[in-house]
Backbone as CSV, one residue per row, in Angstrom:
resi,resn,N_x,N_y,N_z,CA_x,CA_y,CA_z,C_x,C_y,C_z
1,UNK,38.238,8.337,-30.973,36.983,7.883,-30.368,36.874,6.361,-30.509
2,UNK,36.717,5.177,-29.244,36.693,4.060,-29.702,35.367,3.755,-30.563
3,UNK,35.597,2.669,-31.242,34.470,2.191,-31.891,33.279,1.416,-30.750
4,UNK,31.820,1.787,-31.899,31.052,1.216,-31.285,31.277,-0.070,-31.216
5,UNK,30.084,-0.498,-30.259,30.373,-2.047,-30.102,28.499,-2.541,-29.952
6,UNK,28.470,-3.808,-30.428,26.876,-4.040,-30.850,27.129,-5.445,-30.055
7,UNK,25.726,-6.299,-29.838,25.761,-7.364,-29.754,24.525,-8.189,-30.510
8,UNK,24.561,-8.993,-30.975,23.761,-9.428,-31.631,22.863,-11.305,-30.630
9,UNK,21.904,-11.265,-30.558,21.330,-12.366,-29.991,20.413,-12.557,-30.853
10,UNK,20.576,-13.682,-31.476,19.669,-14.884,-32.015,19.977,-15.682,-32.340
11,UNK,18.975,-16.988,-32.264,19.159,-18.725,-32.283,19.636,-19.607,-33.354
12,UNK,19.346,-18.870,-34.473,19.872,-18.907,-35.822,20.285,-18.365,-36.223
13,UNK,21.394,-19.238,-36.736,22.474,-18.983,-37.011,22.946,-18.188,-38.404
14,UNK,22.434,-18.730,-39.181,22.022,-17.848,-40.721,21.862,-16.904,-40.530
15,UNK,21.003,-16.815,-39.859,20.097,-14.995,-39.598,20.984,-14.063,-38.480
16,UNK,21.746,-14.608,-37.758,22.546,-14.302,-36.739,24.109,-13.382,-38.132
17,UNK,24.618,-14.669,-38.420,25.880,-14.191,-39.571,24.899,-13.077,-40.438
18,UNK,24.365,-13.110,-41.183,23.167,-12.402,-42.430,23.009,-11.011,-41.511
19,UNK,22.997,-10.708,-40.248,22.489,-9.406,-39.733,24.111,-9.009,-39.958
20,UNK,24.952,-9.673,-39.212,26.576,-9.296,-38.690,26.788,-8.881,-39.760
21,UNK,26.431,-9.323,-41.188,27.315,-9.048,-42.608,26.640,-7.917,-42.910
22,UNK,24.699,-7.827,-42.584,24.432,-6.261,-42.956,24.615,-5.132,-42.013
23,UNK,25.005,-5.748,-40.888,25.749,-3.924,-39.763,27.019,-3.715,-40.996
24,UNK,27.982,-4.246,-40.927,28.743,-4.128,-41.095,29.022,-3.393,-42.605
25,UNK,28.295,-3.852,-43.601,28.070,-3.134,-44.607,27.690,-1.969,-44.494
26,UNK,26.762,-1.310,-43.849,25.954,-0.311,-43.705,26.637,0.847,-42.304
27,UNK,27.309,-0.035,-41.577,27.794,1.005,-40.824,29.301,0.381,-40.438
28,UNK,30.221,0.296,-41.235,31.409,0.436,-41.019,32.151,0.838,-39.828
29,UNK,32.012,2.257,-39.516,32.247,2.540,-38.085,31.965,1.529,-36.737
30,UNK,30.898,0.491,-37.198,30.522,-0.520,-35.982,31.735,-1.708,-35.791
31,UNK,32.352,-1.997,-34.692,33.095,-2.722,-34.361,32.271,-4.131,-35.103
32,UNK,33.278,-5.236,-35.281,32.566,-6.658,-35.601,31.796,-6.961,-34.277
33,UNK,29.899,-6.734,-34.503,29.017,-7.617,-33.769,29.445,-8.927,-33.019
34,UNK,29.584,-8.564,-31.707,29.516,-10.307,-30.821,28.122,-10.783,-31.076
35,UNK,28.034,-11.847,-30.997,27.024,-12.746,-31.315,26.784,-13.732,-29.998
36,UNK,25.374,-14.080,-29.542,25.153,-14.843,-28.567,23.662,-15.545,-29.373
37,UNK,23.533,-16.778,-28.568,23.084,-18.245,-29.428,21.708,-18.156,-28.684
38,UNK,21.497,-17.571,-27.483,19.931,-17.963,-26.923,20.115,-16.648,-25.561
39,UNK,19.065,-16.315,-25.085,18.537,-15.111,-24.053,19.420,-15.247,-22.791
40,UNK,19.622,-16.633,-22.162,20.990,-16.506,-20.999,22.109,-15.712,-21.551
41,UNK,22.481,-16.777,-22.713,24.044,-16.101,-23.507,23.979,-14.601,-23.488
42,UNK,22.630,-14.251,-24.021,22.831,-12.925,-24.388,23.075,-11.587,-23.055
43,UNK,22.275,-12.437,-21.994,22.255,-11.480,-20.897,23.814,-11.542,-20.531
44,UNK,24.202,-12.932,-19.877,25.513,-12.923,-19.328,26.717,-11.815,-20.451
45,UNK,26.763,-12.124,-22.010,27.482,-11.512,-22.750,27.454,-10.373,-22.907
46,UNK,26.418,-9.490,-22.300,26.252,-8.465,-22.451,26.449,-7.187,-20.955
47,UNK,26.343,-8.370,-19.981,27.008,-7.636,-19.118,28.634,-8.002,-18.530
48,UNK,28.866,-8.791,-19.407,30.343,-8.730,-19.620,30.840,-7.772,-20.479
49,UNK,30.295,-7.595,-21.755,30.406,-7.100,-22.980,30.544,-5.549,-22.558
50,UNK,29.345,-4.506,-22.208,28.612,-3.874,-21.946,28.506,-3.099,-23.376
51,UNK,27.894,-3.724,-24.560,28.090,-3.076,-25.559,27.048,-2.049,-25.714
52,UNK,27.192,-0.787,-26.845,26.181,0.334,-26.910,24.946,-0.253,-27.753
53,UNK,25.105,-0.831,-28.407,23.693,-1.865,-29.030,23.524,-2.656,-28.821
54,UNK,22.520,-3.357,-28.544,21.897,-4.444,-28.764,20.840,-4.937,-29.732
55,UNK,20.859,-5.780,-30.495,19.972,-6.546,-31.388,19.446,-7.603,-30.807
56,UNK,17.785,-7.567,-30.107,17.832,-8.941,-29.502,16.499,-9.037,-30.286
57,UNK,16.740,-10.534,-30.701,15.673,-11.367,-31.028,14.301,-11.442,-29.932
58,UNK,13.221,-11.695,-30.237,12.091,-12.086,-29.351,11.882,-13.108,-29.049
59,UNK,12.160,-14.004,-29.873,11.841,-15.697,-29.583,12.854,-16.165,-29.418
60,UNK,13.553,-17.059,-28.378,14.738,-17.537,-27.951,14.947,-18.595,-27.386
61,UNK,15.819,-19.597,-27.236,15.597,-20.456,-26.500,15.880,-19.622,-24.771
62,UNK,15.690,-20.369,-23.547,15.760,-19.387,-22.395,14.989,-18.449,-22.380
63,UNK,16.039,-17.113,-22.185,15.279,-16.168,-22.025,14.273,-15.454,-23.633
64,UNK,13.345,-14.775,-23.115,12.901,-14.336,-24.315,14.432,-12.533,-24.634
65,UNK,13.830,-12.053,-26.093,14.675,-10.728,-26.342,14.042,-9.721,-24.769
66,UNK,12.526,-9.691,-24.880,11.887,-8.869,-23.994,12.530,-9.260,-22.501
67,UNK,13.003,-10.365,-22.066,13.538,-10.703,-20.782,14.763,-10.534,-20.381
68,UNK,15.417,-10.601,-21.662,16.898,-9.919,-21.272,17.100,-8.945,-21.246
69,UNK,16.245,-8.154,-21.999,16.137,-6.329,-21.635,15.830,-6.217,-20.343
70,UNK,14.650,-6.752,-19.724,14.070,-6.506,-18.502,15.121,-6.385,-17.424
71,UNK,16.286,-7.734,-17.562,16.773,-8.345,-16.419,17.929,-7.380,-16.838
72,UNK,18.367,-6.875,-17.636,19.832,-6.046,-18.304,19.727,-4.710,-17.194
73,UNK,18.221,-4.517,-17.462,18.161,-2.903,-16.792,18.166,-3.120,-15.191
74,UNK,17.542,-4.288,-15.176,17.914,-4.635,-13.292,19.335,-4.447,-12.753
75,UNK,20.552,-4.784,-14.042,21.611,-5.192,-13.275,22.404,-4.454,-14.077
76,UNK,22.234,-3.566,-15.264,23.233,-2.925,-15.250,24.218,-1.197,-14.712
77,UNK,25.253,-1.641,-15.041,25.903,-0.709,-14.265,25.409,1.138,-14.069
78,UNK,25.318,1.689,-13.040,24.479,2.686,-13.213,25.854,3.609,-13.894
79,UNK,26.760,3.245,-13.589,28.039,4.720,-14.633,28.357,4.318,-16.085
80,UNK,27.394,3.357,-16.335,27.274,3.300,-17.920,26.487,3.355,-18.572
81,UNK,26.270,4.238,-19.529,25.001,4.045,-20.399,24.428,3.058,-21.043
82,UNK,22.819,2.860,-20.898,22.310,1.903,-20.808,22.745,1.575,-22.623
83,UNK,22.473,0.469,-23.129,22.614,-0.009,-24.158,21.439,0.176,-25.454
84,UNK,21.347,0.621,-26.404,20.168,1.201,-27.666,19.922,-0.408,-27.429
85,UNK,18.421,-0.764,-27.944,17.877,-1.798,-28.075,17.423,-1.428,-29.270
86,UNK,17.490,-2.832,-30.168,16.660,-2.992,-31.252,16.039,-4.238,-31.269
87,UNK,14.759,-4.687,-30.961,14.456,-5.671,-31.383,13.786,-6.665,-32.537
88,UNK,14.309,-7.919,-32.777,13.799,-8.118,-34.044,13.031,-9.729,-33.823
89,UNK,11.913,-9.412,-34.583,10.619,-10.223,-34.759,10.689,-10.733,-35.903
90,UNK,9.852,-12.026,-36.196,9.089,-12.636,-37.300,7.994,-11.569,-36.962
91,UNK,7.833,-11.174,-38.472,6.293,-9.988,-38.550,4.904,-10.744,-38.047
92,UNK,4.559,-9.557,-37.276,3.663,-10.300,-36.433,2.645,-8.977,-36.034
93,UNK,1.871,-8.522,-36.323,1.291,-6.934,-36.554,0.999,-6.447,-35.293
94,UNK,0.486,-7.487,-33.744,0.507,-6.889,-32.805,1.620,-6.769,-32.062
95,UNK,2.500,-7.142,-32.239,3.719,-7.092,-31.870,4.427,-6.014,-32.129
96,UNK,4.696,-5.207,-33.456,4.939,-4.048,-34.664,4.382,-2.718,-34.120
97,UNK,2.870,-3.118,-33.419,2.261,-2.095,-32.873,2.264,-1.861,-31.132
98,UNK,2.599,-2.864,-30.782,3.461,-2.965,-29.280,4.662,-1.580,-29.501
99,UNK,5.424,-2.636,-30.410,7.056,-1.848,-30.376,6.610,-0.212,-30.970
100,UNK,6.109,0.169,-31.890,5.594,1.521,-32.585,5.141,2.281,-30.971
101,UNK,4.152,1.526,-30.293,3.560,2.370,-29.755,4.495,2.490,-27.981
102,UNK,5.567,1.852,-27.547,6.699,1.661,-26.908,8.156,2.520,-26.954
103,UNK,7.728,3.291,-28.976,8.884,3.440,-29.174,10.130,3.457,-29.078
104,UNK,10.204,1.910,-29.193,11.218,0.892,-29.293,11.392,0.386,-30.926
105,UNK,12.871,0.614,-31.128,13.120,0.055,-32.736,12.698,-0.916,-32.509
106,UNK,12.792,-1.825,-34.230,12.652,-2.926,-34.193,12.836,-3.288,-35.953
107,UNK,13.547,-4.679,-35.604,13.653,-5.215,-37.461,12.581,-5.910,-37.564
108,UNK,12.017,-6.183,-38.968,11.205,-7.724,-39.224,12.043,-8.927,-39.964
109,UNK,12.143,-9.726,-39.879,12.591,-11.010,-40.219,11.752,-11.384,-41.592
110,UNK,12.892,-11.594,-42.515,13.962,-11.602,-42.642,14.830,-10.311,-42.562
111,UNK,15.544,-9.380,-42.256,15.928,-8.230,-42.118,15.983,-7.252,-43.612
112,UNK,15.137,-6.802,-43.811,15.400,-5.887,-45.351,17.102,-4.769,-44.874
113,UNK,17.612,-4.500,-46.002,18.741,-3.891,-45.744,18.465,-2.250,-45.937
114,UNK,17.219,-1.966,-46.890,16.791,-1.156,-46.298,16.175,-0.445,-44.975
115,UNK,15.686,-0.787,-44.792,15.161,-0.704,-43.239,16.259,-0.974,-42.178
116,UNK,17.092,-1.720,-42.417,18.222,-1.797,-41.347,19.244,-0.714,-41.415
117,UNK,18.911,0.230,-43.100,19.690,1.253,-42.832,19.209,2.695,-42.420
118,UNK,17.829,2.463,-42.050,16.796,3.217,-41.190,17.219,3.557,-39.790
119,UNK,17.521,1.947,-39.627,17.479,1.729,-37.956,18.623,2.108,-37.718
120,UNK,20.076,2.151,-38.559,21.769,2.159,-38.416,21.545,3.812,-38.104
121,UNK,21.104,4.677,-38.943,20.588,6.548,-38.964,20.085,6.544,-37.669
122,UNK,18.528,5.799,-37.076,18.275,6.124,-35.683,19.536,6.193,-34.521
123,UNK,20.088,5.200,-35.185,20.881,4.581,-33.608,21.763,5.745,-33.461
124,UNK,22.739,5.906,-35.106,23.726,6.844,-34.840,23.220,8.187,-34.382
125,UNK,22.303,8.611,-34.670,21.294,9.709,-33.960,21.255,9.710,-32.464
126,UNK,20.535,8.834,-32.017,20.498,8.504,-30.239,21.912,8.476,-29.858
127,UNK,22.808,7.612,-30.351,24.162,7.626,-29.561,24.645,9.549,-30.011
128,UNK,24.323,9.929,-30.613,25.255,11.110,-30.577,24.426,12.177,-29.115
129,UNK,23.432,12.133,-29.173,22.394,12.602,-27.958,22.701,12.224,-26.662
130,UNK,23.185,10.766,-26.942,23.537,9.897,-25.727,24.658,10.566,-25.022
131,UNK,25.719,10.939,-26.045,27.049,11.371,-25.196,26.619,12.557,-24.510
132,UNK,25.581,13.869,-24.730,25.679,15.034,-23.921,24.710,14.745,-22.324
133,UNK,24.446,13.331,-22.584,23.770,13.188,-21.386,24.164,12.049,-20.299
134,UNK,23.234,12.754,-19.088,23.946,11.368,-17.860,23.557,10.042,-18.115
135,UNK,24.548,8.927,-17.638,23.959,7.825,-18.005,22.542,7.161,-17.390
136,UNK,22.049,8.098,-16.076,20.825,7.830,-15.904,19.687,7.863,-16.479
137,UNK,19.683,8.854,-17.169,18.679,9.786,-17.892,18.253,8.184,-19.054
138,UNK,19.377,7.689,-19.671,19.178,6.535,-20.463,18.544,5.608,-19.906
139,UNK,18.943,5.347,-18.771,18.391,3.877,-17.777,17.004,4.088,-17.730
140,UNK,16.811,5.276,-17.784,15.284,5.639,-17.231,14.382,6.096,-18.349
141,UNK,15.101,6.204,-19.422,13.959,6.266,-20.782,13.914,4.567,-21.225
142,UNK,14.754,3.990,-20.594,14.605,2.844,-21.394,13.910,1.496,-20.805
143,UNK,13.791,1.927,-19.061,12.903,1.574,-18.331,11.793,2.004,-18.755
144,UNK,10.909,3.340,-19.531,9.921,3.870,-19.245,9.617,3.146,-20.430
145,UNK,10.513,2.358,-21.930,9.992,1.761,-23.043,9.532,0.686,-22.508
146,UNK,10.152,0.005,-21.327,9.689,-1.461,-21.489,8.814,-1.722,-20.234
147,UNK,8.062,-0.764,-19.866,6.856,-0.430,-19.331,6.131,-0.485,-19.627
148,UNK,5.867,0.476,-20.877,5.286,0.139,-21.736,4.713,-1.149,-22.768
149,UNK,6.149,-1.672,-23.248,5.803,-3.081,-23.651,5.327,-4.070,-22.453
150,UNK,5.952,-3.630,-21.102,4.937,-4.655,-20.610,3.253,-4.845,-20.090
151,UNK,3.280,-3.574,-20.399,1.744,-3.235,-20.055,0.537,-3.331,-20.996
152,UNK,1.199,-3.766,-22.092,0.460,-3.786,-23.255,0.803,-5.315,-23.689
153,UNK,1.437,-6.131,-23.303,2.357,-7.516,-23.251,2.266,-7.910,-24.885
154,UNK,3.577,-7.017,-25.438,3.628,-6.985,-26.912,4.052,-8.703,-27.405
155,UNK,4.554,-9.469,-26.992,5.255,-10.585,-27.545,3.952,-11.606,-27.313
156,UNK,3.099,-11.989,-26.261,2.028,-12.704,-26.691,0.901,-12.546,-25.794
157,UNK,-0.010,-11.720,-26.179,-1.119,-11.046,-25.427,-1.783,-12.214,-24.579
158,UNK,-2.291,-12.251,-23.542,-3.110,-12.664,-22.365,-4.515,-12.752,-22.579
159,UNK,-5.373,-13.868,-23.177,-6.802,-13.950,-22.586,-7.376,-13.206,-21.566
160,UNK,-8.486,-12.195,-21.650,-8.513,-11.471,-20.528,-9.647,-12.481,-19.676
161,UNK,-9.574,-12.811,-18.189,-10.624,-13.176,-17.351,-11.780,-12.372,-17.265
162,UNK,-12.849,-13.411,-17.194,-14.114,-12.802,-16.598,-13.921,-12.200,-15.227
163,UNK,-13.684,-12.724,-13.973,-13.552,-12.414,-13.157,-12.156,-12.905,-12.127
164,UNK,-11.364,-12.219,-11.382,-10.126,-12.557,-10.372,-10.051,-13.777,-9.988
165,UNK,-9.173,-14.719,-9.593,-9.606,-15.413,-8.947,-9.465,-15.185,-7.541
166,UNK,-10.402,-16.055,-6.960,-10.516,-15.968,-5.370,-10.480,-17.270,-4.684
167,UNK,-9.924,-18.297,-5.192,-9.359,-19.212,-4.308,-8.461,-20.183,-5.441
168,UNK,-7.243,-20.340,-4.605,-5.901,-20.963,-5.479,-5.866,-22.478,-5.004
169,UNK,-5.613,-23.376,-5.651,-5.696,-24.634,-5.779,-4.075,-25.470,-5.988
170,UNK,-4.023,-25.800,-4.169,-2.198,-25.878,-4.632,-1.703,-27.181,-3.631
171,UNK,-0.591,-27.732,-3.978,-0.211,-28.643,-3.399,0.646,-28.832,-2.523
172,UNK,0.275,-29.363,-1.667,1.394,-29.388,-0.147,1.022,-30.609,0.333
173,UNK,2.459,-31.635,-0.056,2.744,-32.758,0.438,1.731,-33.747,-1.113
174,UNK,1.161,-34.865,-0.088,-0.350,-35.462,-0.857,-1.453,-34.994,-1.074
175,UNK,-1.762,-33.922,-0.683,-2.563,-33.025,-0.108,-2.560,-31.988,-1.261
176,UNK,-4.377,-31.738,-1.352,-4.518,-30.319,-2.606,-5.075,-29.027,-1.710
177,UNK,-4.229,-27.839,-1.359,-4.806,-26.905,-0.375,-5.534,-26.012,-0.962
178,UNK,-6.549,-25.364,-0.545,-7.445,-24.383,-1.394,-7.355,-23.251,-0.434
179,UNK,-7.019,-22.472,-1.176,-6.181,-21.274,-0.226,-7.264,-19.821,-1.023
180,UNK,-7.708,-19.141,0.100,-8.338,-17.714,-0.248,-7.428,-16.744,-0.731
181,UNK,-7.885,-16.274,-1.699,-6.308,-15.055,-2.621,-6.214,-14.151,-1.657
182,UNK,-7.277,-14.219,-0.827,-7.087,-12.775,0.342,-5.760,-13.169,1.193
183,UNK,-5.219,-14.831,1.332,-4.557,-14.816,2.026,-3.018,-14.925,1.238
184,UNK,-3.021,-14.508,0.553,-1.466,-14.793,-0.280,-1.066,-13.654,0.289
185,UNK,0.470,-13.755,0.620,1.380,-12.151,0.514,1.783,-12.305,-0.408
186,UNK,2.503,-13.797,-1.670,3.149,-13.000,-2.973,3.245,-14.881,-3.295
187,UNK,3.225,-14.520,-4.954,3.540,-15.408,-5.487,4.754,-15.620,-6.154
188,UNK,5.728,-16.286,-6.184,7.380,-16.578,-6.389,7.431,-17.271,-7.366
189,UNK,8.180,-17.200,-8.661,8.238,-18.289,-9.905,9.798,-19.308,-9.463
190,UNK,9.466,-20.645,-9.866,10.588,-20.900,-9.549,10.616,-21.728,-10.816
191,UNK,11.402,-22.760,-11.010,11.732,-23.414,-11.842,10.324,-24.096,-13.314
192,UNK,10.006,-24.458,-12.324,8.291,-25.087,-13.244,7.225,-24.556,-12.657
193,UNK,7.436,-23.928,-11.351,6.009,-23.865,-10.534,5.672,-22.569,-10.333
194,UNK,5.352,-21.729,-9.723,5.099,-20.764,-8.830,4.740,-21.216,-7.256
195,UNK,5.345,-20.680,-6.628,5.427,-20.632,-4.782,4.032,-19.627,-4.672
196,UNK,3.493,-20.771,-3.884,2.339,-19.657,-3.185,3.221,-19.150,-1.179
197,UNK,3.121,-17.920,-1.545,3.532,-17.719,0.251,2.489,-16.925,0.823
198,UNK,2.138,-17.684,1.904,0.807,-17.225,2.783,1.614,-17.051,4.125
199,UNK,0.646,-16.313,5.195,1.569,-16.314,6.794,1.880,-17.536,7.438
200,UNK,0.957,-18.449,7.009,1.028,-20.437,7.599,2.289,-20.699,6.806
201,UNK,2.638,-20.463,5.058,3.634,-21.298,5.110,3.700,-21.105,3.802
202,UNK,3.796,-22.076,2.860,4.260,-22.448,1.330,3.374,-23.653,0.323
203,UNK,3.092,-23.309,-0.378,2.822,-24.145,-1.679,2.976,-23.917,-3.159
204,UNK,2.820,-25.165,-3.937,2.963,-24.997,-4.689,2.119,-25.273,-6.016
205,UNK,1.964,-24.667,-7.247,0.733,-24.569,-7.973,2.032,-24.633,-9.644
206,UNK,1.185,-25.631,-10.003,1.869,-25.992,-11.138,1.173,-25.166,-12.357
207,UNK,1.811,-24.117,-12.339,1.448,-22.775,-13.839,2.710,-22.049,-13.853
208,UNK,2.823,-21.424,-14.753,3.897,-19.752,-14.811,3.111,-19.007,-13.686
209,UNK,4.304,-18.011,-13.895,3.650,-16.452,-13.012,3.066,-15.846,-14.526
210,UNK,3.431,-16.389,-15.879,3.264,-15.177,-17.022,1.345,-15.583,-17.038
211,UNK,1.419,-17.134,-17.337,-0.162,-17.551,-17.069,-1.176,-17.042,-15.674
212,UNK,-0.592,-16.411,-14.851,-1.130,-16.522,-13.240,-1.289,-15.111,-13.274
213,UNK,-0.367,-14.179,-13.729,-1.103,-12.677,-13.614,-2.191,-12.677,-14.141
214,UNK,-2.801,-12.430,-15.361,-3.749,-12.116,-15.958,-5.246,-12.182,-15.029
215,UNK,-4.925,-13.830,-14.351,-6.447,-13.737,-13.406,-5.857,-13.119,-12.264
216,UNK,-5.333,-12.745,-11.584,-5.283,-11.736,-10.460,-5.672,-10.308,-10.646
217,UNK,-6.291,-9.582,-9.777,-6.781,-8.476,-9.441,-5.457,-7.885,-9.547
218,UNK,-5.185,-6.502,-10.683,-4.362,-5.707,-10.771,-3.954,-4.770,-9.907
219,UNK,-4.960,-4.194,-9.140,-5.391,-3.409,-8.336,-4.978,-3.670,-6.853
220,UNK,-4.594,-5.110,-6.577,-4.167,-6.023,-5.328,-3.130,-6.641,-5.699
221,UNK,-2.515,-6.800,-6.614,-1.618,-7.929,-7.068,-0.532,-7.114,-7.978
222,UNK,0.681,-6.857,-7.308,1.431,-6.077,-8.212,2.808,-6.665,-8.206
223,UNK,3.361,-6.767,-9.438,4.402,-7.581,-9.769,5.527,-6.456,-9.706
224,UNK,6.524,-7.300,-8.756,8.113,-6.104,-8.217,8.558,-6.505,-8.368
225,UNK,8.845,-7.592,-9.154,10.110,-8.324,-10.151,10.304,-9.087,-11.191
226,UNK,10.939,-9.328,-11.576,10.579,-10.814,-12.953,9.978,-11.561,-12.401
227,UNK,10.177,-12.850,-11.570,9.786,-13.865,-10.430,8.687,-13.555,-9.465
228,UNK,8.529,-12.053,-9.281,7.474,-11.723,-7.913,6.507,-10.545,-7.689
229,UNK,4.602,-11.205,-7.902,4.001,-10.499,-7.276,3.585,-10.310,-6.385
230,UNK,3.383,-9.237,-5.790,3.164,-9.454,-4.370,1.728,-9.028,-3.570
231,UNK,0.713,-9.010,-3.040,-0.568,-8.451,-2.864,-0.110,-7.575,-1.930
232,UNK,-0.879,-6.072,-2.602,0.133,-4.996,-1.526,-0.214,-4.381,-0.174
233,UNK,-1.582,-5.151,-0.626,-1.938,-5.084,1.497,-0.890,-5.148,2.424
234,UNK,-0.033,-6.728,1.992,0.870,-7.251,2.958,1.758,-6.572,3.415
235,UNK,2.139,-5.097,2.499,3.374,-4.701,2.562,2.880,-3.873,3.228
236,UNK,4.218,-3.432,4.376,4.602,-2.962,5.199,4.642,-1.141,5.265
237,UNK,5.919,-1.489,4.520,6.943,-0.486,3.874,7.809,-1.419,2.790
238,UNK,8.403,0.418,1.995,9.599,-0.344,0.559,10.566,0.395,1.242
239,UNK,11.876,0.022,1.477,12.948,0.340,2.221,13.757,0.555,0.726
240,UNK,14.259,1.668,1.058,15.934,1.836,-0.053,17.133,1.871,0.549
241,UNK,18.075,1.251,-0.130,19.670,1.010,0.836,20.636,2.118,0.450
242,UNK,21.516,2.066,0.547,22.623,2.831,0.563,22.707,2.849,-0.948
243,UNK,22.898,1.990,-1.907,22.742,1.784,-3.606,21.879,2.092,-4.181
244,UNK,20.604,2.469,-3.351,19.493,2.869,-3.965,18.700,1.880,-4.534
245,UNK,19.068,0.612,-4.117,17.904,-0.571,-4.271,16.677,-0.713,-3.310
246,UNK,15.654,-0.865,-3.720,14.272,-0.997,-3.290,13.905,-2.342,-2.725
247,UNK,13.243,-2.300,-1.593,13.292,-3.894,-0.976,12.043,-3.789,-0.132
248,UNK,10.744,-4.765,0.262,9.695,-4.534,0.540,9.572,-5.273,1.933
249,UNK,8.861,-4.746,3.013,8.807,-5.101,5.117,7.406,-6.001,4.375
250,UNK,7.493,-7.168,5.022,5.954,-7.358,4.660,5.399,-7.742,6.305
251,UNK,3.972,-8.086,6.208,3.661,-7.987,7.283,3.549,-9.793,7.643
252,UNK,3.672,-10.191,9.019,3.419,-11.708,8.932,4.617,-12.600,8.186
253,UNK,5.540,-12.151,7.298,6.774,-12.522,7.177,7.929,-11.985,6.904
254,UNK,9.112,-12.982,7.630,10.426,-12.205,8.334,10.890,-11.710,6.977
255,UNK,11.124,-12.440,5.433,11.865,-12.184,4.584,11.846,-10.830,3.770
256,UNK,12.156,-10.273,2.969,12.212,-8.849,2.321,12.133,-9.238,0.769
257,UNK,11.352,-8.489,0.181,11.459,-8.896,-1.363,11.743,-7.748,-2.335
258,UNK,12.772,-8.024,-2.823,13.613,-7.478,-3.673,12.659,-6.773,-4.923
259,UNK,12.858,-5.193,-5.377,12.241,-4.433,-5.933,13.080,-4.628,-7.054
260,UNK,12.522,-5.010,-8.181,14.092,-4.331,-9.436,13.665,-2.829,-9.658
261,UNK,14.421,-2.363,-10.900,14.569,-0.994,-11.164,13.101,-0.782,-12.194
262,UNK,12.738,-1.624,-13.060,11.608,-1.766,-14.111,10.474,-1.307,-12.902
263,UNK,10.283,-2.147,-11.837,9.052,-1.849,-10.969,9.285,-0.596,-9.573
264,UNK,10.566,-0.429,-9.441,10.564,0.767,-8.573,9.748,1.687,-8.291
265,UNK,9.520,2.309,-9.787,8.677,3.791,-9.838,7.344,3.519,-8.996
266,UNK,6.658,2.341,-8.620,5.911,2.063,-7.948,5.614,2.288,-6.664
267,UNK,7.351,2.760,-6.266,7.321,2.891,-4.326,7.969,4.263,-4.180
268,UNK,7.945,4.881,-5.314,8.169,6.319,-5.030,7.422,6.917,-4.301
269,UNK,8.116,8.055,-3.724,7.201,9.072,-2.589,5.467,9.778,-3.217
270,UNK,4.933,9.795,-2.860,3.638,10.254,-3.461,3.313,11.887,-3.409
């Protein structure tokens, strides 16, 4: 039987070697942990890698731990089983109760070696479960954990608004446009900004999309990707391809917007 294979992501480096030396103590059978330095590394290494664990940190440079899970399940391979997640935090009690109530492992920082030989028993548990089953069945419990964490937004909760907003304040050219939320079809994250796209055209509004959900109407405003919510009036239809990827007709513009697998369950048949 080959050996397992783990990957380990976090920024420090101490704590990075200090975990590698306690797998390894505690579960022998584990191949030597690859190690990645920040949330890109870890995504790219891991779908190179395609290892059966993962250890991802929460705080990262790049991506966060919670974002490389997100984006892992978008893109990984459907004839392989998805990868055990464990994630590990500086103790942080709403966070503890995110992951508890997600049931999603998780270490606290600094890693007790007890407790890591808690988590070594879970894992070898799940992977033995893992082999009598399809590798979908995994993709899709592990989509349904981080649903959860995102619905409850375990890593740093959201100020809740008094009320939606109803007019966006954005820039095009010299010019500040004040645009009615009735008229957005979707908002796009790009580098620093978020893209406002309306049927006239494009702007841009200097916030996150992570800051910009919270005041949008949940109920009108539904996020179908890392990068994109979309107001679901606009939409058309959700088209599925031959791969079984999800992709949205909108109305008033030519382009199609890409569904990942985390937000799918959304355009299922009713």
């Amino acid at each position: 039987m080959p050996s397992i294979t783990a990957l380990i992501a976090e920024d420090e480096p101490l704590l990075a070697n200090a975990l590698r030396q306690a797998l390894q103590d505690c579960w022998p059978e584990l191949g030597p942990p690859q190690l990645a330095a920040n949330g890109d590394a870890a995504l790219a290494q891991a779908l190179a890698q395609l290892p059966d664990v993962l250890f991802l940190d929460i705080r990262m440079p790049g991506r966060s731990g919670l974002e490389v899970a997100r984006d892992l399940a978008d893109a990984w391979p459907e004839q392989r089983p998805f990868p055990l997640i464990v994630f590990v935090t500086a103790y942080d009690n709403y966070a503890v109760e995110a992951f508890e109530h997600a049931a999603v492992d998780y270490l606290l920082k600094p890693v007790n070696q007890a407790r890591l030989t808690v988590t070594v028993q879970r894992l070898k548990q799940q992977l033995e479960q893992r082999a009598a089953a399809h590798p979908e069945q995994h993709l899709e419990q592990a989509l349904a954990q981080l649903r959860r964490l995102a619905a409850i937004d375990a890593i740093q909760p959201q100020a809740a608004v008094d009320a939606p907003l109803e007019i966006i304040r954005a820039a095009v050219g010299n010019q500040v446009r004040l645009i009615p939320i009735s008229e957005v079809i979707y908002f796009e994250a790009t580098d620093k900004y978020v893209n406002v796209v309306t049927a006239d055209g494009e702007a841009l509004i200097r916030t996150s999309l992570r800051e910009l959900i919270p005041q949008l109407d949940a109920r009108q405003f539904w996020q179908v990707h890392r990068g994109t919510v979309v107001q679901i009036r606009h939409v058309q239809a959700a088209q599925r391809d031959e791969a079984g990827k999800i992709s949205l007709i909108l109305r008033n513009r030519p382009e199609k917007l890409a569904v990942s697998r985390l937000f799918a369950h959304l355009f299922r048949q009713m």
